[in-house]
C-alpha positions in Angstrom: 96.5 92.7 62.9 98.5 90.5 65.4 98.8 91.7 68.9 102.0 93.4 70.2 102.9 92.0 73.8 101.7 95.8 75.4 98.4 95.7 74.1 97.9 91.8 75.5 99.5 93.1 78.9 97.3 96.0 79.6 94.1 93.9 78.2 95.0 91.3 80.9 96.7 94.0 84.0 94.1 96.8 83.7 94.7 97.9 87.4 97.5 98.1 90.0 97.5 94.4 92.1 99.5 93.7 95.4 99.4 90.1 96.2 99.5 88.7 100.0 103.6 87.9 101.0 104.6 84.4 100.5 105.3 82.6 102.7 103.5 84.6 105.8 104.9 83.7 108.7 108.3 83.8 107.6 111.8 83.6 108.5 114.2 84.9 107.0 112.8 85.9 104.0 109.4 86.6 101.7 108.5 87.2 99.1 105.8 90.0 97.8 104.3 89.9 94.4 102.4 93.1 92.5 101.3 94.0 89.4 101.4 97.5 87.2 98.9 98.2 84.7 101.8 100.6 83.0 105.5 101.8 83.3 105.6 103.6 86.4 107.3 104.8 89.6 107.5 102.3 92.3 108.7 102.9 96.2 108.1 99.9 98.0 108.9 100.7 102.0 108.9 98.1 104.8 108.0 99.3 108.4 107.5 98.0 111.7 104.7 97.8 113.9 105.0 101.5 115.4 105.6 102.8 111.6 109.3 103.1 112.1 111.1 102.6 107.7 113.0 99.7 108.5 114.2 99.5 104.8 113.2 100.5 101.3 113.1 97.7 98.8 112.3 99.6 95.9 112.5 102.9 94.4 112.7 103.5 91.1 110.5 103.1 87.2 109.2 99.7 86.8 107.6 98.1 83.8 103.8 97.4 83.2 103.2 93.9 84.2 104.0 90.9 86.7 106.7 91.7 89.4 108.1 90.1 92.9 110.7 91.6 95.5 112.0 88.9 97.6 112.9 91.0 101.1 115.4 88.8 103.5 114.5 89.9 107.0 117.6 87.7 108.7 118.9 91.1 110.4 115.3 92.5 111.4 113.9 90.9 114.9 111.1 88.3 115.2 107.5 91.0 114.7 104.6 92.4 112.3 105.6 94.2 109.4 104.1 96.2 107.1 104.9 96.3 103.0 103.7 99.7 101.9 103.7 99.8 98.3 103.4 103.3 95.9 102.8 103.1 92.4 101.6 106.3 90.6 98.6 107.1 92.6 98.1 103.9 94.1 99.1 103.0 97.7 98.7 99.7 99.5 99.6 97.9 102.8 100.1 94.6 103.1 100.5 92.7 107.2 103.6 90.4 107.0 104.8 88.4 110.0 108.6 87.7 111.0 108.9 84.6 113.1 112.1 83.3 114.4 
């Protein structure tokens, strides 16, 4: 029987994935890829060094696969950020650094 596109998806995405920003240093804006074994739930927060929200970039159901959130940082001050990424039960923290 041929393969439907889920199947080859969750054969080849079997766990969540959060990928280093690109590029990091940046100014003004990055980009952070991640990737979702299935459909779920997705908050993806940015903060800054004293763990102050500076802004939600995501927050909402996502599809199983490949995904990137571009965040544009031209109103945030030069620093080190942190990406916080929830999916389902999955949490991860990613270091990005705004220079201007």
């Amino acid at each position: 029987a041929p393969v439907s596109v889920d199947e080859t998806l969750s054969d080849l995405l079997s766990e969540f994935s959060l990928a280093q920003n690109y590029p990091n240093p940046f100014n003004p804006s990055t980009t952070i890829q991640f990737g979702l074994p299935k459909s779920m739930y997705v908050k993806g927060v940015i903060y800054d060094i004293i763990g102050r929200e500076i802004e939600t970039i995501m927050d909402g159901e996502m599809t199983a696969g490949d995904h990137s959130v571009v965040w544009d940082a031209t109103d945030v001050l030069s620093g080190i950020y942190f990406f916080r990424i929830q999916a389902g039960d999955h949490t991860s923290v990613i270091k990005m650094v705004l220079l201007k």
